[in-house]
N, CA, C and O of each residue as an XYZ file, in Angstrom:
824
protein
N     -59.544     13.660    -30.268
C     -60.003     13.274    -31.605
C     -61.502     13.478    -31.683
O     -62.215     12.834    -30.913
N     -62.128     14.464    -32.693
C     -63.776     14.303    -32.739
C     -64.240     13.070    -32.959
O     -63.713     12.097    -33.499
N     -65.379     13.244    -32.435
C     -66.148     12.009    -33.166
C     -66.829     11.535    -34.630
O     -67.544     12.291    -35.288
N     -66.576     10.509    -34.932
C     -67.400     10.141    -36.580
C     -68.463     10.909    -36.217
O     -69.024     11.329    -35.204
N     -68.542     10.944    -37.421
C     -70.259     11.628    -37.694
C     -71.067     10.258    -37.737
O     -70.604      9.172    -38.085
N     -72.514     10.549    -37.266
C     -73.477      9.796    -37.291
C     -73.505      8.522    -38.707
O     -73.623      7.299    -38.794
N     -73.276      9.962    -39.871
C     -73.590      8.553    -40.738
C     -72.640      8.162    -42.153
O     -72.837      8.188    -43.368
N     -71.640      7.834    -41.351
C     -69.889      7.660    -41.791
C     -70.922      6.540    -42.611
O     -71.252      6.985    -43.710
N     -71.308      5.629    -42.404
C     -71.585      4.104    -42.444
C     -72.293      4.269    -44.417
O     -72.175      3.362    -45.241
N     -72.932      5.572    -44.688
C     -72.657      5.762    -45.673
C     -71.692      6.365    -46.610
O     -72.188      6.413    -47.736
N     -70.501      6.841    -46.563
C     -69.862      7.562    -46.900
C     -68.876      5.548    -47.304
O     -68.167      5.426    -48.302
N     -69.072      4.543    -46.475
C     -68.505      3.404    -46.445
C     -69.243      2.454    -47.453
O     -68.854      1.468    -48.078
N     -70.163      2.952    -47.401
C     -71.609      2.080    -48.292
C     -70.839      2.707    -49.921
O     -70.457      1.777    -50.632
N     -70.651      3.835    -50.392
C     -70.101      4.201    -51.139
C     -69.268      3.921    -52.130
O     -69.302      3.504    -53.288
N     -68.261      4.393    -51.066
C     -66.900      3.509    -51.399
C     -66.624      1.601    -51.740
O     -66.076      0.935    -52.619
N     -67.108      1.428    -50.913
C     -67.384     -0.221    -51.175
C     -68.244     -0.453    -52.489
O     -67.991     -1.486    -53.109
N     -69.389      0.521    -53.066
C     -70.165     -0.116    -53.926
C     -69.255      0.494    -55.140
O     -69.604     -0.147    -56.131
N     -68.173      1.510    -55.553
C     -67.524      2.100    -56.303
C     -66.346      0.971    -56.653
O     -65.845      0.548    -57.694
N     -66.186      0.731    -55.350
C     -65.224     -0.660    -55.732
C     -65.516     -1.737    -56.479
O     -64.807     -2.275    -57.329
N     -66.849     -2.093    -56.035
C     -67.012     -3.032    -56.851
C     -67.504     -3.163    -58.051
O     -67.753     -4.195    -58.675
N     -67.678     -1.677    -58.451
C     -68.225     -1.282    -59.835
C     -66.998     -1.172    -60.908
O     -67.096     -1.060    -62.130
N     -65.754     -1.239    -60.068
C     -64.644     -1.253    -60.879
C     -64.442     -2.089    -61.157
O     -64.929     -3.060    -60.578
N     -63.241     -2.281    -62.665
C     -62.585     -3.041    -62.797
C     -61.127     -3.243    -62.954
O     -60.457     -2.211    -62.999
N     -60.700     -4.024    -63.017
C     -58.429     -3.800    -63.438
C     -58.251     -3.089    -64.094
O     -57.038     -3.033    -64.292
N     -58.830     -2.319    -64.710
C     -58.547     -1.216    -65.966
C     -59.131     -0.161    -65.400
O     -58.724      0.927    -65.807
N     -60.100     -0.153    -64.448
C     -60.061      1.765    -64.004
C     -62.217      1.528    -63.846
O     -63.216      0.833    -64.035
N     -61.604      2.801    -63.351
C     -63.593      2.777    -62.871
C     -64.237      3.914    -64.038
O     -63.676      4.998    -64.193
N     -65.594      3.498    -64.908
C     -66.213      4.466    -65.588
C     -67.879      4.987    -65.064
O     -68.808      4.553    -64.382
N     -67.576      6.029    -65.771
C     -68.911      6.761    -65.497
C     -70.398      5.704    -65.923
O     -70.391      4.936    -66.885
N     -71.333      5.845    -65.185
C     -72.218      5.011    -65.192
C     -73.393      5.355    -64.692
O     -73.260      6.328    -63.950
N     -74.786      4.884    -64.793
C     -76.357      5.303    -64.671
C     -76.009      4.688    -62.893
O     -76.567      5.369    -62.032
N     -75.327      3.734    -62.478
C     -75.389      3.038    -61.169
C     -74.460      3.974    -60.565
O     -74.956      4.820    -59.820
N     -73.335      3.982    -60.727
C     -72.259      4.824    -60.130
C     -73.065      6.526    -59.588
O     -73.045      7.007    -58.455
N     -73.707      7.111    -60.841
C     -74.282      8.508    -60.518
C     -75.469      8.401    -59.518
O     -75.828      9.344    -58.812
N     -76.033      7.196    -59.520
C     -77.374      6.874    -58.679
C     -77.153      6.881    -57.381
O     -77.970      7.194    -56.516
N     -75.704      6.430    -57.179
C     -75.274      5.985    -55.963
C     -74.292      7.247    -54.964
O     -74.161      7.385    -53.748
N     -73.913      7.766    -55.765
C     -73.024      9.201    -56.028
C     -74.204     10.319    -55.034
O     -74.229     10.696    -53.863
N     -75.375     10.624    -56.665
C     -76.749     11.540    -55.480
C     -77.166     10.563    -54.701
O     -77.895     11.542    -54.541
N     -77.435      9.782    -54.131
C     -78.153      9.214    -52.762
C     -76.938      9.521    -51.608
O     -77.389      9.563    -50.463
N     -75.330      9.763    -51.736
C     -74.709     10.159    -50.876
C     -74.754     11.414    -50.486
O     -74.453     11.705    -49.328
N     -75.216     12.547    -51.579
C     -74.691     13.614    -51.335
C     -76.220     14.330    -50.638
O     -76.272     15.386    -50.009
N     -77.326     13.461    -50.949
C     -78.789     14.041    -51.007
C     -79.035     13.973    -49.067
O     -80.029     14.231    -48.388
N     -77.496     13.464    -48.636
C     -77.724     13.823    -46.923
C     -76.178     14.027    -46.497
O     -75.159     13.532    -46.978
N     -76.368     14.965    -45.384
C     -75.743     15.730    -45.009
C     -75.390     15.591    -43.208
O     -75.462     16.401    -42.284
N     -75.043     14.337    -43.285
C     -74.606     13.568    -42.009
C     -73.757     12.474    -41.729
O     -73.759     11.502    -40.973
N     -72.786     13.132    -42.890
C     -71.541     12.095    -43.114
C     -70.177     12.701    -42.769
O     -69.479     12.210    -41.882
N     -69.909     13.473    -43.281
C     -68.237     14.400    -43.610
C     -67.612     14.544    -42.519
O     -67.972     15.429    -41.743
N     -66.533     13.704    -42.214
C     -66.003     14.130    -41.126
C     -65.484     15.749    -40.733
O     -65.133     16.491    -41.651
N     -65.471     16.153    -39.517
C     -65.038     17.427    -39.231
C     -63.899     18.465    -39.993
O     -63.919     19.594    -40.483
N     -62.942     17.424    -39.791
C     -61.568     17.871    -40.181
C     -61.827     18.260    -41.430
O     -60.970     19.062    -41.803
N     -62.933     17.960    -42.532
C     -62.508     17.921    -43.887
C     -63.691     19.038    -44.397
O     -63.949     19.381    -45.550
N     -64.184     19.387    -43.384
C     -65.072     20.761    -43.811
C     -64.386     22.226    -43.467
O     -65.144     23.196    -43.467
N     -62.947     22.436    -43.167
C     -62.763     23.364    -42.395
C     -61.811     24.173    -43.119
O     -60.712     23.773    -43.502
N     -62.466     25.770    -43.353
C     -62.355     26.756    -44.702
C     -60.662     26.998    -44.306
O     -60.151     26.949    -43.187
N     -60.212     27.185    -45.213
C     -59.271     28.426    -45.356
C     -59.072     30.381    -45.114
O     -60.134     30.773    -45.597
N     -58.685     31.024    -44.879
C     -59.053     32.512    -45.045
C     -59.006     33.135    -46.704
O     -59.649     33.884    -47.439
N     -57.650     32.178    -46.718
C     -57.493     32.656    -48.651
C     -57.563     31.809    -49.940
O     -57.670     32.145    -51.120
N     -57.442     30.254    -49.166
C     -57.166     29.370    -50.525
C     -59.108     28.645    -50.190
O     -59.680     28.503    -49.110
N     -59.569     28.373    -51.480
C     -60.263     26.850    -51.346
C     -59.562     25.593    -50.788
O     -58.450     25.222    -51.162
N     -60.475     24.844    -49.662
C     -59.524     23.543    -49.503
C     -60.116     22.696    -50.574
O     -61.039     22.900    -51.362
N     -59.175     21.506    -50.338
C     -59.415     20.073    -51.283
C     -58.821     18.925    -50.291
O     -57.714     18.388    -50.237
N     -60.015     18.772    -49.528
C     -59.493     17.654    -48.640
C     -59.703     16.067    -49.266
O     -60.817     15.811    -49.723
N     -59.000     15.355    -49.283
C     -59.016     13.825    -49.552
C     -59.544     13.093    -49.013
O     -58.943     12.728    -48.002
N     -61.035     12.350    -49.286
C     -61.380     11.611    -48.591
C     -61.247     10.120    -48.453
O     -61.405      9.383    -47.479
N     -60.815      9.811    -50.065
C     -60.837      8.836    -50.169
C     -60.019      8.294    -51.532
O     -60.362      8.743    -52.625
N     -59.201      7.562    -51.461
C     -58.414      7.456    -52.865
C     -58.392      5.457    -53.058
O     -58.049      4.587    -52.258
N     -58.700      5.408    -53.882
C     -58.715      3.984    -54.039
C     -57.168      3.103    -54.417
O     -56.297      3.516    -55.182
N     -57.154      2.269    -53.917
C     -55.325      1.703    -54.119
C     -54.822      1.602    -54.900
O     -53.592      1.635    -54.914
N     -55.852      1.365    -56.327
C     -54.877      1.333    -57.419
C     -55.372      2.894    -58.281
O     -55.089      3.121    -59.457
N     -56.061      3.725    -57.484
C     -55.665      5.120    -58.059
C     -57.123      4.992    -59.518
O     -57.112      5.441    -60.664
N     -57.901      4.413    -58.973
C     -58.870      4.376    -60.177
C     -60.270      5.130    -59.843
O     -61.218      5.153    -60.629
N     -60.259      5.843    -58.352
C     -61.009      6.995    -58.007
C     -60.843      7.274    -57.000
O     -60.562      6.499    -56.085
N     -61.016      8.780    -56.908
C     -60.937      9.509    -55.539
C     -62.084     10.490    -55.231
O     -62.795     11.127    -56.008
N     -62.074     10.449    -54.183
C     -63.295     11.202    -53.512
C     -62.966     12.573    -52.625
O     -62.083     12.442    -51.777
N     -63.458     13.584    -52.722
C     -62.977     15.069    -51.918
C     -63.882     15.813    -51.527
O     -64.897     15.953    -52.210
N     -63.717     16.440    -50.367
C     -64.258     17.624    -49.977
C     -63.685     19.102    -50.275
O     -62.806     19.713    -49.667
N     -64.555     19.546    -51.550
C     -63.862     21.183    -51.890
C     -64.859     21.896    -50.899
O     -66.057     21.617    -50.841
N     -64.057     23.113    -49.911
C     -64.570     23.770    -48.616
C     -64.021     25.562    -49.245
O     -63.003     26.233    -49.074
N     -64.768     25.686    -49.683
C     -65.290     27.530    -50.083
C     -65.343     28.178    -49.155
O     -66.359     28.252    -48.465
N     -64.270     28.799    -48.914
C     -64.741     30.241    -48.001
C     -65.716     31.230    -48.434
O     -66.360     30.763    -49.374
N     -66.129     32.549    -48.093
C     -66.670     33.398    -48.916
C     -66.108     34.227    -50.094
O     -65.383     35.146    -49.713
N     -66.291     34.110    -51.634
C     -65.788     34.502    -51.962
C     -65.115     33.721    -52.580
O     -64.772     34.158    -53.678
N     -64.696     32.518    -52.292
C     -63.427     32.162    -52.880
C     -63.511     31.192    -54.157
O     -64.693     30.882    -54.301
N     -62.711     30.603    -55.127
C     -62.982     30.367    -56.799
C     -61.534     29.546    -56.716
O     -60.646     29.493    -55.865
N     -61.725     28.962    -57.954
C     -60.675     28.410    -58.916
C     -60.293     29.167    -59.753
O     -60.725     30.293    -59.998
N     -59.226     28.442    -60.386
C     -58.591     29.317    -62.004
C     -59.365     28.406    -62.582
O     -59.698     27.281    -62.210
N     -59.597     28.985    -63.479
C     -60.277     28.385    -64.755
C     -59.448     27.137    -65.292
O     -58.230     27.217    -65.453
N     -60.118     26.066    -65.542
C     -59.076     24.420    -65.005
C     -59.645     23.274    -65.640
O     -60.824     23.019    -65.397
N     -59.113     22.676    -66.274
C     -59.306     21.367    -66.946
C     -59.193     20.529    -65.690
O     -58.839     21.008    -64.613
N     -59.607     18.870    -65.931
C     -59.275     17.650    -65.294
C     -58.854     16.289    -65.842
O     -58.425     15.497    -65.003
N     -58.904     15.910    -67.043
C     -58.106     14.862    -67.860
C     -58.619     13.913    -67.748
O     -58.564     13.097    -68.667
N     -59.355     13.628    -66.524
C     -60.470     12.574    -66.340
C     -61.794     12.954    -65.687
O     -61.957     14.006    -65.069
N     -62.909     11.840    -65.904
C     -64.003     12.134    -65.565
C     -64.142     12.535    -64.186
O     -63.257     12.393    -63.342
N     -65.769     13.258    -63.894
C     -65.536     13.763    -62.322
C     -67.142     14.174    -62.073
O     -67.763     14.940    -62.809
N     -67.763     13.423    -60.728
C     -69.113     13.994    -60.437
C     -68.946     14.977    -59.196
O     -68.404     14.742    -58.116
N     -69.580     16.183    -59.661
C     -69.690     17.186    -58.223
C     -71.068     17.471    -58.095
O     -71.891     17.950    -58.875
N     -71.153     16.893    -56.432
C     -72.665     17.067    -55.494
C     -71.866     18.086    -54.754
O     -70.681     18.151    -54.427
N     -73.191     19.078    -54.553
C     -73.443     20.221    -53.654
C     -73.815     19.638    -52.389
O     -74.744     18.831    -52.424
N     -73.153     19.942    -51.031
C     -73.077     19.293    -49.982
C     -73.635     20.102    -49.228
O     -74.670     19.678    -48.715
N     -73.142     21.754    -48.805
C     -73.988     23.023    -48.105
C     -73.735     24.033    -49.027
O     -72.914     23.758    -49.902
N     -74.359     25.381    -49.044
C     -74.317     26.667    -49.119
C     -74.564     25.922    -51.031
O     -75.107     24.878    -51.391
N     -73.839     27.108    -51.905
C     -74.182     26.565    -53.237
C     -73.071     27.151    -53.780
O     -72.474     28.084    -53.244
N     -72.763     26.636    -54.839
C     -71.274     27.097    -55.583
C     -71.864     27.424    -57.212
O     -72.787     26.662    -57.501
N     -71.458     28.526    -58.447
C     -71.242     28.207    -59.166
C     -70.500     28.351    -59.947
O     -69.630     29.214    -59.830
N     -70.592     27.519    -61.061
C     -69.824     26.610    -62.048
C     -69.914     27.459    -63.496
O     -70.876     27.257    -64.238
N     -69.061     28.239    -63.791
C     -69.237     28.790    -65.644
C     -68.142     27.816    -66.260
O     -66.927     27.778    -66.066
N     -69.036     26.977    -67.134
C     -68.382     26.616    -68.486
C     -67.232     27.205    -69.251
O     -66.875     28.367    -69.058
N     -66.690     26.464    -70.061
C     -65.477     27.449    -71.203
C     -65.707     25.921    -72.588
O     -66.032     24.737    -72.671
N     -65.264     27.063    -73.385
C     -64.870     26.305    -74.494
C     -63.742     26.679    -74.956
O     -63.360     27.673    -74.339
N     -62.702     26.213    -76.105
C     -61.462     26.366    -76.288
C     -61.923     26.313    -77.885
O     -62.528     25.362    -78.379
N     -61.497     27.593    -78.649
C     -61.269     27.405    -79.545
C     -60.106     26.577    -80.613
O     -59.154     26.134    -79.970
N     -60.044     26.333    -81.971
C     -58.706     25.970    -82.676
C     -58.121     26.934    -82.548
O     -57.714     27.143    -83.690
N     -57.673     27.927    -81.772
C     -56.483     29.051    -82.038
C     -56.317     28.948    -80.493
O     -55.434     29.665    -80.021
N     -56.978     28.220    -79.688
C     -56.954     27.917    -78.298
C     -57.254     29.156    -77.339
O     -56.997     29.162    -76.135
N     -57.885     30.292    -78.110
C     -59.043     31.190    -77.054
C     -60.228     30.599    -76.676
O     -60.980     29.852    -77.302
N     -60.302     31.196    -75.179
C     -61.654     30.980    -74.841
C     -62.514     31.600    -74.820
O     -62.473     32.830    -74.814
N     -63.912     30.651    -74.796
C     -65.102     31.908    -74.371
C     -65.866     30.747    -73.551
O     -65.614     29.553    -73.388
N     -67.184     31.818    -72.982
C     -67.781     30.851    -72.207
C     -68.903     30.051    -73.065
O     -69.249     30.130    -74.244
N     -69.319     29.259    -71.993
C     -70.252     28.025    -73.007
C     -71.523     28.256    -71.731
O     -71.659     27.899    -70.561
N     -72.167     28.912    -72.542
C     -73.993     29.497    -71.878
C     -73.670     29.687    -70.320
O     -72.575     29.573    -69.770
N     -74.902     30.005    -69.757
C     -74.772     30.379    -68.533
C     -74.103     29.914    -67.270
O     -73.999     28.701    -67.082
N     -73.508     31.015    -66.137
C     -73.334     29.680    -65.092
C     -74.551     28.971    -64.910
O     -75.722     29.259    -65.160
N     -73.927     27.844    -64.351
C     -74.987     27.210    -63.297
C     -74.574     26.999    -61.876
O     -73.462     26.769    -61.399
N     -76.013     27.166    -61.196
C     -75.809     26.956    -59.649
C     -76.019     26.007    -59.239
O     -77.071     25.448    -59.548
N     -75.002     25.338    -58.260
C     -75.420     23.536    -57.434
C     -76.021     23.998    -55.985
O     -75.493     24.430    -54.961
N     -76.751     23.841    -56.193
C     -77.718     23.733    -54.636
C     -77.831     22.291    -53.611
O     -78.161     21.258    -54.193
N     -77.693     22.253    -52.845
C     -77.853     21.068    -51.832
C     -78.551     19.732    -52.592
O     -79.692     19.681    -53.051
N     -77.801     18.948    -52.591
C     -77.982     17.767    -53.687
C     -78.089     17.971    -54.993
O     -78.637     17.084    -55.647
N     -77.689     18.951    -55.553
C     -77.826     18.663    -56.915
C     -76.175     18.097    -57.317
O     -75.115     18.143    -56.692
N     -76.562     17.552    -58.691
C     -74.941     16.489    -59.052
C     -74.559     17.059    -60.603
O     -75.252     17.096    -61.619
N     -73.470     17.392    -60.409
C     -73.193     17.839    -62.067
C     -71.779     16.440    -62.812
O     -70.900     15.767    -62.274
N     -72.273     16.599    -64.235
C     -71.555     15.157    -64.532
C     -70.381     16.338    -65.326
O     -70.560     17.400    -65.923
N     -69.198     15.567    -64.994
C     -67.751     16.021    -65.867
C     -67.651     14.985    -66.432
O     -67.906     13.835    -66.074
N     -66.990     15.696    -68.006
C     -66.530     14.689    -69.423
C     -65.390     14.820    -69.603
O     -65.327     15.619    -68.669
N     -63.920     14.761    -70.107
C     -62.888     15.342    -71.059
C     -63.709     15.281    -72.270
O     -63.820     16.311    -72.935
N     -64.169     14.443    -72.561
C     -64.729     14.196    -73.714
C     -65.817     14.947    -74.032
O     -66.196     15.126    -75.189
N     -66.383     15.435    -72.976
C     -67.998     16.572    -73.795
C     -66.878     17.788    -73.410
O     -67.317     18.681    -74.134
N     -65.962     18.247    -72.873
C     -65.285     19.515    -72.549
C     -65.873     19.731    -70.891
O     -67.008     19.709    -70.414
N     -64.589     19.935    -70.336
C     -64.650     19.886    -68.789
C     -63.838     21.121    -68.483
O     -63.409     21.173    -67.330
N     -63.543     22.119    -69.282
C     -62.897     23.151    -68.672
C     -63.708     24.074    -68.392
O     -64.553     24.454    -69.203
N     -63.516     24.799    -66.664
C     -64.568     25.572    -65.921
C     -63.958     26.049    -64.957
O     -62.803     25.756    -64.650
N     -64.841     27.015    -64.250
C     -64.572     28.044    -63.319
C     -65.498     27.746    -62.207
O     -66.698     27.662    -62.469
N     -65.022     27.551    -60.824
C     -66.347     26.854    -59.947
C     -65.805     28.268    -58.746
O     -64.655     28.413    -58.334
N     -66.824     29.022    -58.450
C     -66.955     29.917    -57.052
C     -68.078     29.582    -56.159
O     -69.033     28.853    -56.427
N     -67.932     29.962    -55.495
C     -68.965     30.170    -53.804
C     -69.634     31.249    -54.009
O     -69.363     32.438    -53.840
N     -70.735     30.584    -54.474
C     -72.276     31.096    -54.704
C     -72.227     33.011    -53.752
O     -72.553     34.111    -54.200
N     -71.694     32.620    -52.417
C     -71.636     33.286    -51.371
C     -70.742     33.993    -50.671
O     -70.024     33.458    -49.827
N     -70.698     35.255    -50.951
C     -69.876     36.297    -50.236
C     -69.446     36.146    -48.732
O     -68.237     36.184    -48.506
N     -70.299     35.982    -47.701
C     -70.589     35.964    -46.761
C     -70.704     34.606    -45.871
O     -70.821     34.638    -44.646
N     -70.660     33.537    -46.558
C     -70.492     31.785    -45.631
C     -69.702     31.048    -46.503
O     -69.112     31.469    -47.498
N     -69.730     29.987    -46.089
C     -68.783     28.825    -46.297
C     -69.777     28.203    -47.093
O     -70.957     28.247    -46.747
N     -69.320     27.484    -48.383
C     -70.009     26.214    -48.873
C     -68.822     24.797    -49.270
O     -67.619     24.814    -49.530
N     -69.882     23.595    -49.158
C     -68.619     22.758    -49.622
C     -69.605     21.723    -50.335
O     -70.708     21.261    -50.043
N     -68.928     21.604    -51.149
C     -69.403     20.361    -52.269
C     -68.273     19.178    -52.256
O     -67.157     19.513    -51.857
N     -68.496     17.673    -52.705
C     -68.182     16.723    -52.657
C     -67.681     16.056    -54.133
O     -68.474     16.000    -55.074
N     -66.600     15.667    -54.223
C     -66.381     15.456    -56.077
C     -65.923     14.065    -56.220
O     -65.117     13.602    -55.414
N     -66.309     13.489    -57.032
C     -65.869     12.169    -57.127
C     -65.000     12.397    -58.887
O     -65.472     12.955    -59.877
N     -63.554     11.693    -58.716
C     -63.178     11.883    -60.008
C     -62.599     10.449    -60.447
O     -62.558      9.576    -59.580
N     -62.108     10.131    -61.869
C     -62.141      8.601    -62.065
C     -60.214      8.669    -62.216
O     -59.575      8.657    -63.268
N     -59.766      8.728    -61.055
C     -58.490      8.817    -61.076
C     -58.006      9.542    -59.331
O     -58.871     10.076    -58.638
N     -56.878      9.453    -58.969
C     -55.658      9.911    -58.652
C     -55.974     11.886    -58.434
O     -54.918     12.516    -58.477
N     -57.143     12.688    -58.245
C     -57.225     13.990    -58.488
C     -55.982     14.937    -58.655
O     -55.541     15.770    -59.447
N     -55.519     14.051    -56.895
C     -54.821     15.124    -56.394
C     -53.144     15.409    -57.156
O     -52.392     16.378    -57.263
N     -53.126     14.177    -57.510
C     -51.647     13.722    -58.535
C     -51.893     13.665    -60.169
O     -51.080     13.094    -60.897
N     -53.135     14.332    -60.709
C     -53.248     14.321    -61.822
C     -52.833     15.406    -62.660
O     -53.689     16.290    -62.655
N     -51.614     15.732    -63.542
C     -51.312     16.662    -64.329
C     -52.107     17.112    -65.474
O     -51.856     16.826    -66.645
N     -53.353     18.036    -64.950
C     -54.078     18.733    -65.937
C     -53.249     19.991    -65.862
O     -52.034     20.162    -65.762
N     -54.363     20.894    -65.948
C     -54.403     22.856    -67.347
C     -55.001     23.576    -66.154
O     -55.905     23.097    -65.471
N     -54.334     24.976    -65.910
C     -55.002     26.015    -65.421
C     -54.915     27.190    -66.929
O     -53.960     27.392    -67.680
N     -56.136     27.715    -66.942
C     -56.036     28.344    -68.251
C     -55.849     29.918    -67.572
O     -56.255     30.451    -66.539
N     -54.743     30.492    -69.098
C     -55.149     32.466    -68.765
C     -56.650     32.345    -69.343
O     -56.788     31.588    -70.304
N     -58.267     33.301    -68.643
C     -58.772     33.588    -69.463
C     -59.021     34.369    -70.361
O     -60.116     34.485    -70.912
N     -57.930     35.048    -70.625
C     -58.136     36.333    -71.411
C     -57.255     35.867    -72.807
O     -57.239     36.653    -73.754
N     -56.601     34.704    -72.891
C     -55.430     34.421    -73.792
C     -55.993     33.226    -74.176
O     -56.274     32.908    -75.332
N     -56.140     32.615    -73.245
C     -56.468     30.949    -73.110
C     -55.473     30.164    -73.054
O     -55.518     28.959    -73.304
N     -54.193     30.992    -72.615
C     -52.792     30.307    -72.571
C     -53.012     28.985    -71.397
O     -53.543     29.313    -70.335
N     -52.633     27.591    -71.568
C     -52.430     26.594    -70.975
C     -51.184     26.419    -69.985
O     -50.016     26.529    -70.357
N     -51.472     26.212    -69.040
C     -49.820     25.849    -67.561
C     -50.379     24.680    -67.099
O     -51.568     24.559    -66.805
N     -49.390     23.660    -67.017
C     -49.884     22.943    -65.975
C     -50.283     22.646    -64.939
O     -50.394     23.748    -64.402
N     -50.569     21.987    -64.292
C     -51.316     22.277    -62.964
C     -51.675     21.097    -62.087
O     -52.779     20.617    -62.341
N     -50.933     20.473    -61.028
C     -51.351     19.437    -60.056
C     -51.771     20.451    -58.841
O     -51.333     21.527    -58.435
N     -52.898     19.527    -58.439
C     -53.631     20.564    -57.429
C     -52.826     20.046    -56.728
O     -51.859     20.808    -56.710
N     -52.535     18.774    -55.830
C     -52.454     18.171    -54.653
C     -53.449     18.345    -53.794
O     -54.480     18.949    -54.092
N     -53.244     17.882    -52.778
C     -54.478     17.477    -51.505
C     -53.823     19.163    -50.427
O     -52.782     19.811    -50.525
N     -55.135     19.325    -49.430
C     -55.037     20.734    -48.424
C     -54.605     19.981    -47.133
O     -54.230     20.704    -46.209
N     -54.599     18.349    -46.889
C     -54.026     17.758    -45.665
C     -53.572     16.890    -46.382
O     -53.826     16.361    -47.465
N     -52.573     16.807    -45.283
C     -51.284     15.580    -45.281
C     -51.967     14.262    -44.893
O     -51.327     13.249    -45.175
N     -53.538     14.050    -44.104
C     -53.714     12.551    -43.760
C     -54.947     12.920    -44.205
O     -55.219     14.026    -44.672
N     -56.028     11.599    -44.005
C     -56.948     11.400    -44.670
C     -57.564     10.810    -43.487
O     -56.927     10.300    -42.566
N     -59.437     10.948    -43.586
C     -59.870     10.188    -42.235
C     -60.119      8.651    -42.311
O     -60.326      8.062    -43.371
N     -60.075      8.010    -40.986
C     -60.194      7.012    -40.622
C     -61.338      6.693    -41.211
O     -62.021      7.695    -40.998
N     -62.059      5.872    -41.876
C     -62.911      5.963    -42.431
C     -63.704      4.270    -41.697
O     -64.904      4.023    -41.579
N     -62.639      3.468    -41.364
C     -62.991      2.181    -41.487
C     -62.338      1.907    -39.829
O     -61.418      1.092    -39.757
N     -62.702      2.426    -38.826
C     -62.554      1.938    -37.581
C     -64.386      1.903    -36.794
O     -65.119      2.663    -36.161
N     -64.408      0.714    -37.273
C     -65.753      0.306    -36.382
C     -66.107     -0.200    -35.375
O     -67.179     -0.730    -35.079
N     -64.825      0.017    -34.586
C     -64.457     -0.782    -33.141
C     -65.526     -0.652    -31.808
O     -65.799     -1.364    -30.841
N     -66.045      0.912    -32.421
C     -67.066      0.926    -31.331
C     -68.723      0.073    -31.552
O     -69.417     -0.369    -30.637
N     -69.004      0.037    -32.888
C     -70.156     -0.508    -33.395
C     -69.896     -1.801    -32.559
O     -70.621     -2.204    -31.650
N     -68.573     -2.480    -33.076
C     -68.493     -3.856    -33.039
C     -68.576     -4.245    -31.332
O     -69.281     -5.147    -30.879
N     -67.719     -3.378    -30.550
C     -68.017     -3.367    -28.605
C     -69.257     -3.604    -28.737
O     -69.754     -4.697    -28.466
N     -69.910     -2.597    -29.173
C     -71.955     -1.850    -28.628
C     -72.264     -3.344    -28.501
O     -72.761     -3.712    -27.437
N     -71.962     -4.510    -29.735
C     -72.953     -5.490    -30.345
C     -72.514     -6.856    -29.347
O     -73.205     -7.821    -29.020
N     -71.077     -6.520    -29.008
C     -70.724     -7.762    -27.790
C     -71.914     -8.167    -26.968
O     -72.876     -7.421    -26.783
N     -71.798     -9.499    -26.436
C     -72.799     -9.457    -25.458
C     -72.187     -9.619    -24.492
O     -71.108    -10.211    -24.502
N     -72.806     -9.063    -23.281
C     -72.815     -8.606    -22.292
C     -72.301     -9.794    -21.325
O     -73.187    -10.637    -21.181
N     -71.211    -10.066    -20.681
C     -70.228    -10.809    -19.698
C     -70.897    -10.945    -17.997
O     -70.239    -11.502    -17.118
């Protein structure tokens, strides 16, 4: 089994403060939540191993973290070179920090006859930068790997269930709508909360 990374202890700081920003009705977007969101992503000594590790042909979407009653989840998307989404709605809100390398992101808009076009330029996420997702301002987009040649992976926080959520992969040439559950790229998720060794280190000594 590898070892945690050095600084799991935030990736825990996180999660715990997301929790408690929720409530029985679901977790919302917020000036505290996003504050807390970039101060995770603005270091790069957390992600466990297992959940950085590319594919040859697909993007992964590893699960890092799903909350019990399904009111947010947390992921590692891991870019090979080269590699993209279909052009894709999400149904609920969603923050993506740039973690390594850089990915970008082109906009869409949907017309009333339900063609698309794009909505202004891509943009590029570079190492800590955080982009905010709406349904409500329009969240349908196209996210690639900046990079031909390496791996990048960015970190997404969404206000729901991601991997079990029935959004839209769009045609872009039609703007025809299919549904679309991503699901998760692993079957388990990491240990996130075994602090057994912290807690030994702090024993005193017999």
């Amino acid at each position: 089994m590898s070892e945690a990374p050095a600084g799991l202890d935030r990736l825990r700081h996180f999660i715990a403060t997301a929790t408690r920003l929720a409530t029985p009705a679901g977790l919302a977007q917020s000036a505290e939540l996003e504050a807390e969101f970039a101060a995770l992503i603005r270091h790069d000594d957390w992600l466990p191993d297992a959940c950085t590790v590319p594919h040859p042909q697909y993007y992964q979407q590893y699960l890092l973290h799903c909350d019990p009653l399904e009111r947010f989840s947390l992921v590692s998307f891991v870019w090979g070179p080269g590699q993209q989404t279909p052009v894709h709605d999400h149904e609920v809100w969603g923050y993506v920090g740039m973690l390594r390398g850089a990915e970008v992101n082109q906009r869409y808009t949907r017309a009333a006859d339900g063609r698309l076009s794009t909505l202004g330029e891509p943009d590029t996420l570079r190492p800590g930068d955080v982009e905010r997702l709406s349904p409500q301002e329009g969240d349908i987009h196209r996210v690639s790997n900046a990079f031909a040649d390496q791996v990048s992976i960015s970190v997404h926080m969404y206000g729901g269930n991601i991997g079990a959520v029935s959004r839209h992969v769009y045609d872009p040439a039609t703007g025809q709508a299919k549904p679309f559950v991503s699901g998760y790229s692993a079957a388990s998720i990491p240990n996130l909360w075994d602090r057994s060794a912290a807690v030994r280190a702090a024993l005193p000594v017999q």
